[in-house]
mmCIF file of the C-alpha atoms, coordinates in Angstrom:
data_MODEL
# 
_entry.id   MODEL 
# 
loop_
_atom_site.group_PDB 
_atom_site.id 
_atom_site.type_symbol 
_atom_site.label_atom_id 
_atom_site.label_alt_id 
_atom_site.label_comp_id 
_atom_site.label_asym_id 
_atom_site.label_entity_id 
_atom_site.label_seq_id 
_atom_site.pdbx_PDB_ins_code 
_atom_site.Cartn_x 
_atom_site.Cartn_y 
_atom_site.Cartn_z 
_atom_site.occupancy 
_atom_site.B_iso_or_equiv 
_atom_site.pdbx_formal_charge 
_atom_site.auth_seq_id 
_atom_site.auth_comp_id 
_atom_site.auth_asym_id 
_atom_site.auth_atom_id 
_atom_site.pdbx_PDB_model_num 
ATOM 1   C CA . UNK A 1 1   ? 0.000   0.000   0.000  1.00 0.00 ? 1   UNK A CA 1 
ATOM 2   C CA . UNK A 1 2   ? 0.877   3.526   -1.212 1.00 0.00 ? 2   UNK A CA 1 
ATOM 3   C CA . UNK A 1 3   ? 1.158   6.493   1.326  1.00 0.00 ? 3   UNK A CA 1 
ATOM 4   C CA . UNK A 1 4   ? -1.989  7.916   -1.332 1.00 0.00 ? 4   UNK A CA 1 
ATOM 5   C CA . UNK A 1 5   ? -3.409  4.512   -1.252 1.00 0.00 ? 5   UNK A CA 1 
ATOM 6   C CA . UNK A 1 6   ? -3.052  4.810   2.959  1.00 0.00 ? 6   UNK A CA 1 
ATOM 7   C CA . UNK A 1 7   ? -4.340  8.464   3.010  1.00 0.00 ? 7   UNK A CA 1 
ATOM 8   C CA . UNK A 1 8   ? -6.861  7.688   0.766  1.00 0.00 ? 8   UNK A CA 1 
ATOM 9   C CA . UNK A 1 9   ? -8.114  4.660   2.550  1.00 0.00 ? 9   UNK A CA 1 
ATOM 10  C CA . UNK A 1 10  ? -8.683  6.317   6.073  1.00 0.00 ? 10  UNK A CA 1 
ATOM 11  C CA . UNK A 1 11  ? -10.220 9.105   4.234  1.00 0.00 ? 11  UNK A CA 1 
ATOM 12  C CA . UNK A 1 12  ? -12.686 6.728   2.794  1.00 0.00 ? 12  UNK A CA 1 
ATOM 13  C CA . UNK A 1 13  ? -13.520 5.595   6.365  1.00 0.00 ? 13  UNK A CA 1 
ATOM 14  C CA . UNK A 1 14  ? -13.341 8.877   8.602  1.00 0.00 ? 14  UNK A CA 1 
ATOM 15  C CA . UNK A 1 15  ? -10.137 8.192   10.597 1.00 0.00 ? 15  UNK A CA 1 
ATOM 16  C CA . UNK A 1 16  ? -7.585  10.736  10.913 1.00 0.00 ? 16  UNK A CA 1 
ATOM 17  C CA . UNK A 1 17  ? -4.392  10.227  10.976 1.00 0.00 ? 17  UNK A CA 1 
ATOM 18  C CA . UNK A 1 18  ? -3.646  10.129  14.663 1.00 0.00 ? 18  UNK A CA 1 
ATOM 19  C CA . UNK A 1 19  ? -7.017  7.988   15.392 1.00 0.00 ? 19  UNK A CA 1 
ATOM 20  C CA . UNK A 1 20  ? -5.871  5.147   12.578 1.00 0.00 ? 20  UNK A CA 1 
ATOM 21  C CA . UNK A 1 21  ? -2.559  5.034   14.650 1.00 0.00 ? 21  UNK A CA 1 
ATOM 22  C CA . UNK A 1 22  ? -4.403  4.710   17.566 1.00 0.00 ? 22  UNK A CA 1 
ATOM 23  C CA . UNK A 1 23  ? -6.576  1.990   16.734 1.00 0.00 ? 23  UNK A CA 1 
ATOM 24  C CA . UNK A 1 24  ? -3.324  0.331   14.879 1.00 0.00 ? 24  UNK A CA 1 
ATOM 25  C CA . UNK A 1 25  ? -1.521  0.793   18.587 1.00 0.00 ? 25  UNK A CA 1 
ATOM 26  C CA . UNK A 1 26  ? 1.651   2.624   17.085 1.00 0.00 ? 26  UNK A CA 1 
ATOM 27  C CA . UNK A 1 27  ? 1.726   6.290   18.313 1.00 0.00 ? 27  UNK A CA 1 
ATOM 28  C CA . UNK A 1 28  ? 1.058   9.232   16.165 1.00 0.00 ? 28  UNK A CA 1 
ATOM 29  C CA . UNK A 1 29  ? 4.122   9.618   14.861 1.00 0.00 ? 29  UNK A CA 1 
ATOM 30  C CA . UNK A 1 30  ? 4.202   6.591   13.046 1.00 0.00 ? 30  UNK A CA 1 
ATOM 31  C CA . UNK A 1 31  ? 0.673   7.110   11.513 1.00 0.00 ? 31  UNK A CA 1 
ATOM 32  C CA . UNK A 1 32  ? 2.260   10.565  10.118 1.00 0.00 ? 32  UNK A CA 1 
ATOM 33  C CA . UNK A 1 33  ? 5.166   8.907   8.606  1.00 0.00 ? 33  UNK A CA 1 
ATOM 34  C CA . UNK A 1 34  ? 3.197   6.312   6.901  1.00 0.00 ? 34  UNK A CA 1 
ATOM 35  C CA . UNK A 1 35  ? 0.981   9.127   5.105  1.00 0.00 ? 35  UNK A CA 1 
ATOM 36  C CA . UNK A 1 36  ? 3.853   10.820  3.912  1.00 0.00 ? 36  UNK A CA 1 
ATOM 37  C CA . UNK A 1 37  ? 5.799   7.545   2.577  1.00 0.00 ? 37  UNK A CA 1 
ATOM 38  C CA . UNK A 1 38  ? 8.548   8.190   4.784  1.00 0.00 ? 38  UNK A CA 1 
ATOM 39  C CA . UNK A 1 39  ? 8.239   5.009   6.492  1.00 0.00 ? 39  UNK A CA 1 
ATOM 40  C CA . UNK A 1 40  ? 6.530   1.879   4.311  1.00 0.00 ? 40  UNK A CA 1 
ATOM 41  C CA . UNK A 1 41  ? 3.224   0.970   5.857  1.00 0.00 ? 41  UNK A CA 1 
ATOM 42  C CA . UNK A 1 42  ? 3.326   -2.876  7.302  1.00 0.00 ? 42  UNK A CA 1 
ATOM 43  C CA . UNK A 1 43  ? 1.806   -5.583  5.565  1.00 0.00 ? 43  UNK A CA 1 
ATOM 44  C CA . UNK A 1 44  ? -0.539  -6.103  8.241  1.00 0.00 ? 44  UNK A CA 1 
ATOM 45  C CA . UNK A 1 45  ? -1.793  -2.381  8.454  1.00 0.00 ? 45  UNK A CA 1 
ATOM 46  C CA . UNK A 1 46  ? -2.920  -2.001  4.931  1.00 0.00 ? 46  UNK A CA 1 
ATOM 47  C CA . UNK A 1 47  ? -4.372  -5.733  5.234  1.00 0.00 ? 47  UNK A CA 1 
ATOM 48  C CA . UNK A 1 48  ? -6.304  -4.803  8.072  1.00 0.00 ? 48  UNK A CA 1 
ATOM 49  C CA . UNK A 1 49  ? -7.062  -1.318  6.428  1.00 0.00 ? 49  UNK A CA 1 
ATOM 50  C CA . UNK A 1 50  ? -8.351  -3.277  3.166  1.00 0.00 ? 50  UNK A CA 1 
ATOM 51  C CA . UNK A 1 51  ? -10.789 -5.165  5.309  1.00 0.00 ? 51  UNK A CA 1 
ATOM 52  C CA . UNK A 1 52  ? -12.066 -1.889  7.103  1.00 0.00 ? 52  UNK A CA 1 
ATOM 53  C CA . UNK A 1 53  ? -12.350 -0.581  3.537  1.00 0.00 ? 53  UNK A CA 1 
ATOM 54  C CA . UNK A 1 54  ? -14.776 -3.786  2.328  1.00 0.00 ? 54  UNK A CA 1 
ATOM 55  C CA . UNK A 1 55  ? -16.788 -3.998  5.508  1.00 0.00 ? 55  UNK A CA 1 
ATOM 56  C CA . UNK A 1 56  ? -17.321 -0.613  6.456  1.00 0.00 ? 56  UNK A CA 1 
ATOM 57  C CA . UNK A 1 57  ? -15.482 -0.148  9.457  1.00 0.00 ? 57  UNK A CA 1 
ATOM 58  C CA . UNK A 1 58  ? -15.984 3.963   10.608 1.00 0.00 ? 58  UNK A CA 1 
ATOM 59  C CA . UNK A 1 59  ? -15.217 5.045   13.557 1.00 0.00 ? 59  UNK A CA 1 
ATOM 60  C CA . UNK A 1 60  ? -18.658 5.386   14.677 1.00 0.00 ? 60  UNK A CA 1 
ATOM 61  C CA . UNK A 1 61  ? -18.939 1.384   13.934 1.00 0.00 ? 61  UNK A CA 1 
ATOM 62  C CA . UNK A 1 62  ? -16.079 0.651   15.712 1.00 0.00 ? 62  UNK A CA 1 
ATOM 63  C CA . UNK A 1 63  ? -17.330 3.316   18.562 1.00 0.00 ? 63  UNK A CA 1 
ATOM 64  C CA . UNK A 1 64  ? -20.088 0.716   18.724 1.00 0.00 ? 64  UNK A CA 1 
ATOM 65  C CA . UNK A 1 65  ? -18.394 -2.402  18.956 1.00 0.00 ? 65  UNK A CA 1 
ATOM 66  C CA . UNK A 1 66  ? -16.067 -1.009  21.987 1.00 0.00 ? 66  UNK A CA 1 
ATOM 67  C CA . UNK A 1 67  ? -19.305 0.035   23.661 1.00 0.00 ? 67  UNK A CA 1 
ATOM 68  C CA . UNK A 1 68  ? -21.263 -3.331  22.758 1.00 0.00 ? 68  UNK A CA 1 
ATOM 69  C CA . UNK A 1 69  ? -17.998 -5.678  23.590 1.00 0.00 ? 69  UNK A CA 1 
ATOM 70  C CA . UNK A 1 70  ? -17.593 -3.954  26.823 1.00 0.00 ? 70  UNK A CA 1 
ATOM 71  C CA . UNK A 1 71  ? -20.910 -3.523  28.298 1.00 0.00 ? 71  UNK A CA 1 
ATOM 72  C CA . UNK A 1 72  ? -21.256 -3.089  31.795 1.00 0.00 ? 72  UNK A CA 1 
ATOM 73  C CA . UNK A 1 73  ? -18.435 -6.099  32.402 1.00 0.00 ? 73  UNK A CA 1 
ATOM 74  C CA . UNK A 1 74  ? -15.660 -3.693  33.217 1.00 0.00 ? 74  UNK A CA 1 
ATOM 75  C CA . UNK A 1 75  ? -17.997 -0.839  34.564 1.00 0.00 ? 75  UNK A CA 1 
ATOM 76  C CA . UNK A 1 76  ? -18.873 2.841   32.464 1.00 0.00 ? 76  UNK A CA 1 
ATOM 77  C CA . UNK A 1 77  ? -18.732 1.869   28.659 1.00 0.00 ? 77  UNK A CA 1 
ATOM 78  C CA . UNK A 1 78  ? -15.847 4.199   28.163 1.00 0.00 ? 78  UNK A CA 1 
ATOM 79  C CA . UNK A 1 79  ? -13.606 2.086   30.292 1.00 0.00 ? 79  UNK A CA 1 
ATOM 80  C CA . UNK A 1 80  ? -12.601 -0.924  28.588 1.00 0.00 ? 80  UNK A CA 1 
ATOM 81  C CA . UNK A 1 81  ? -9.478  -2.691  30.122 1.00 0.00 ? 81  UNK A CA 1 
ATOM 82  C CA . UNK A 1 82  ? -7.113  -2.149  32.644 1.00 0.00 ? 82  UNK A CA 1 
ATOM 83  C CA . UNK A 1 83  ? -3.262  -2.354  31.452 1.00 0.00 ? 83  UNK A CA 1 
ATOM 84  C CA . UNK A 1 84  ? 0.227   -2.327  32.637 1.00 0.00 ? 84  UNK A CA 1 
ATOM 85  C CA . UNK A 1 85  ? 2.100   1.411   32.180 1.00 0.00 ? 85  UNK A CA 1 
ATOM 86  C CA . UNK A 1 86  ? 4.890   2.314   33.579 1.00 0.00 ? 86  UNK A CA 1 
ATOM 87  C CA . UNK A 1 87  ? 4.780   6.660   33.576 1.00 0.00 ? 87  UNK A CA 1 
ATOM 88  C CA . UNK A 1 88  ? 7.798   8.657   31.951 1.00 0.00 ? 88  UNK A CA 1 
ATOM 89  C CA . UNK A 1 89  ? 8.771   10.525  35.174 1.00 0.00 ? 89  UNK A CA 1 
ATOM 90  C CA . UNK A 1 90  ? 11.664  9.873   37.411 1.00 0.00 ? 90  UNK A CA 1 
ATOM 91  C CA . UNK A 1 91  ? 10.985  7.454   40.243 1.00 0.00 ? 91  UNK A CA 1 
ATOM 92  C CA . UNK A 1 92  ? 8.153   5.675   38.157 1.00 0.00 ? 92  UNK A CA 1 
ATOM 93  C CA . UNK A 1 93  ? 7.089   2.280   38.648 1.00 0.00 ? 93  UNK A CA 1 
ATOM 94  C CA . UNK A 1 94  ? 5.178   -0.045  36.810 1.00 0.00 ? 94  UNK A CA 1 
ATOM 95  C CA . UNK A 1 95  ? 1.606   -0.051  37.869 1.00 0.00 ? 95  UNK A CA 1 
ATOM 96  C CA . UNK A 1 96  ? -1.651  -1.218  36.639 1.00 0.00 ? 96  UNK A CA 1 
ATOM 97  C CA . UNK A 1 97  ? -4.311  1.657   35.463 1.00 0.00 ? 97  UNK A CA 1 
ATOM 98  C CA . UNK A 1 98  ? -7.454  1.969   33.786 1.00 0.00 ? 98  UNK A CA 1 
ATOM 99  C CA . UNK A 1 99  ? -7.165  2.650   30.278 1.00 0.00 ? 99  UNK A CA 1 
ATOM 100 C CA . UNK A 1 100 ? -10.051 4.906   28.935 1.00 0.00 ? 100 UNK A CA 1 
ATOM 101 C CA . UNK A 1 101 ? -10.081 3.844   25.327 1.00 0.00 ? 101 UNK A CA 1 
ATOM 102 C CA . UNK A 1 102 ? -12.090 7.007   23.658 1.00 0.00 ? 102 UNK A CA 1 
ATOM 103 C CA . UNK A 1 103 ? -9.759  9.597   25.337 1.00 0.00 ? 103 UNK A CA 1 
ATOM 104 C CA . UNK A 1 104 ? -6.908  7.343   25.386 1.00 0.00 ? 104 UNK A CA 1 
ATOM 105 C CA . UNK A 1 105 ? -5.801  8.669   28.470 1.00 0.00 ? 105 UNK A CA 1 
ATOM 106 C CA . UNK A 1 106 ? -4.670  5.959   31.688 1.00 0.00 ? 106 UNK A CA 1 
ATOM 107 C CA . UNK A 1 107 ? -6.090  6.492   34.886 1.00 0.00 ? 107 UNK A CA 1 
ATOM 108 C CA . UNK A 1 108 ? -3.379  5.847   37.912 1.00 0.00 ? 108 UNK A CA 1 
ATOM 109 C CA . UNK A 1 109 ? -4.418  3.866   41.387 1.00 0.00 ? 109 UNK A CA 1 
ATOM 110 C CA . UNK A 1 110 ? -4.247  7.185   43.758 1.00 0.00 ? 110 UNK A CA 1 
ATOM 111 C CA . UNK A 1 111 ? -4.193  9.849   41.333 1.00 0.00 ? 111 UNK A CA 1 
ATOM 112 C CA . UNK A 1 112 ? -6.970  12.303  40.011 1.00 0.00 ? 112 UNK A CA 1 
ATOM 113 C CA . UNK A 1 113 ? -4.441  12.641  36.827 1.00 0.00 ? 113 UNK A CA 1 
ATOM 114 C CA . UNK A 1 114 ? -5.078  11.068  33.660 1.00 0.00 ? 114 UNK A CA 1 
ATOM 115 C CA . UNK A 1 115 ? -2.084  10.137  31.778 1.00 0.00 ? 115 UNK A CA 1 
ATOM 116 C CA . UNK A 1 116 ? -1.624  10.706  28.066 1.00 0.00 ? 116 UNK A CA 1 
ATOM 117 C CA . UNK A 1 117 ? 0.060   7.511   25.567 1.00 0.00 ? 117 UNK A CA 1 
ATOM 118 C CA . UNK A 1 118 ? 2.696   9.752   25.340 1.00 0.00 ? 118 UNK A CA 1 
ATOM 119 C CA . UNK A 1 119 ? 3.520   9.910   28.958 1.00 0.00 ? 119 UNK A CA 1 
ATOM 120 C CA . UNK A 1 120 ? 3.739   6.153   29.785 1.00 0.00 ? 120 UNK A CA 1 
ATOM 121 C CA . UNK A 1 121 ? 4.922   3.014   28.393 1.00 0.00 ? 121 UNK A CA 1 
ATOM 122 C CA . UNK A 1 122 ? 2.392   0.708   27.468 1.00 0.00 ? 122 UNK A CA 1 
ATOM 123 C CA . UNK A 1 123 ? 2.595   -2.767  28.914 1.00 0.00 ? 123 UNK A CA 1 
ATOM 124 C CA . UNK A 1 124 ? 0.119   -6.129  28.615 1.00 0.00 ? 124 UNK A CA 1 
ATOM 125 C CA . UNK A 1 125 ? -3.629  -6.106  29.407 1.00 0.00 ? 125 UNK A CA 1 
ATOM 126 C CA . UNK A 1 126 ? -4.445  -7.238  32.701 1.00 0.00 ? 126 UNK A CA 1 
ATOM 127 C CA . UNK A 1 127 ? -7.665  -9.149  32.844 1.00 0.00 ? 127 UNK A CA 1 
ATOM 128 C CA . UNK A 1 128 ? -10.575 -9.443  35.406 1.00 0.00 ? 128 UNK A CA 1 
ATOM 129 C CA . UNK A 1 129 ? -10.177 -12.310 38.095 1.00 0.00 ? 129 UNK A CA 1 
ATOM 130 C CA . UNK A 1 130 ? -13.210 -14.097 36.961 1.00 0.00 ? 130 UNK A CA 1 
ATOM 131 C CA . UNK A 1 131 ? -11.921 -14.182 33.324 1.00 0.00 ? 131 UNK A CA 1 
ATOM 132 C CA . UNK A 1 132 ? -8.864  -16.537 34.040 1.00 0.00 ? 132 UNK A CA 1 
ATOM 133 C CA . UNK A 1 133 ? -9.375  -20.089 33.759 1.00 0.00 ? 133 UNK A CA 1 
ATOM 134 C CA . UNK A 1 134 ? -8.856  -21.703 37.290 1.00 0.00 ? 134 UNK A CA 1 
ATOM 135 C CA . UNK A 1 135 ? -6.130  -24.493 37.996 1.00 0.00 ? 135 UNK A CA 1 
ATOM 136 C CA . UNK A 1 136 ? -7.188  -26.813 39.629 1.00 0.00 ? 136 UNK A CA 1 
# 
């Protein structure tokens, strides 16, 4: 896939640059450099992009899905999973948070502050106790 062909693809289905990077999980930088061909967009991406294109896939679809997968299983709709960070300030340690997916801002234990993607790094989803299988 082109850098047109990638522009003209999340044109097509209402993304911005910044929100396709955030639903593709690479930060925003990334998303600019594959519109402007600096950096080749990944296999992968423009798959996944090609199957948005054929089924639809807006942001105000996939706005529904979040809100429909999530339900009231994890609490208010906006709040879909709680994840690993560890915050870019001296001192920091890693910590689980709540990750608001809309805003995609992180919520730490203790702290009225929400954090920003680009003031943590991202670690692995933590799931709910009832989820995990039991050993037994």
């Amino acid at each position: 896939m082109t850098a047109d062909e990638f522009k003209a693809a999340i044109d097509t289905l209402g993304y911005s640059q910044v929100g396709i990077s955030r639903l593709f999980g690479v930060n925003d930088r990334t998303g600019r450099r594959w519109a402007s061909g600096e950096v080749p967009i990944p296999e992968a991406a423009a798959t996944c992009l090609k199957l948005m294109l054929i089924s639809g896939l807006t942001p105000e679809i996939m706005g529904k899905i979040a809100s429909n997968r999530v339900g009231n299983e994890f609490g208010q709709p906006d709040e879909i999973q709680y994840r690993w960070i560890l915050p870019k300030f001296a001192g920091a340690e890693w910590t689980v948070a709540r990750h608001f997916y809309s805003r995609q801002t992180f919520l730490v234990p203790g702290s009225a502050a929400e954090l920003k993607l680009s003031e943590i790094h991202f670690g692995p989803r933590v799931y709910p106790p009832e989820t995990v299988a039991k050993i037994g």
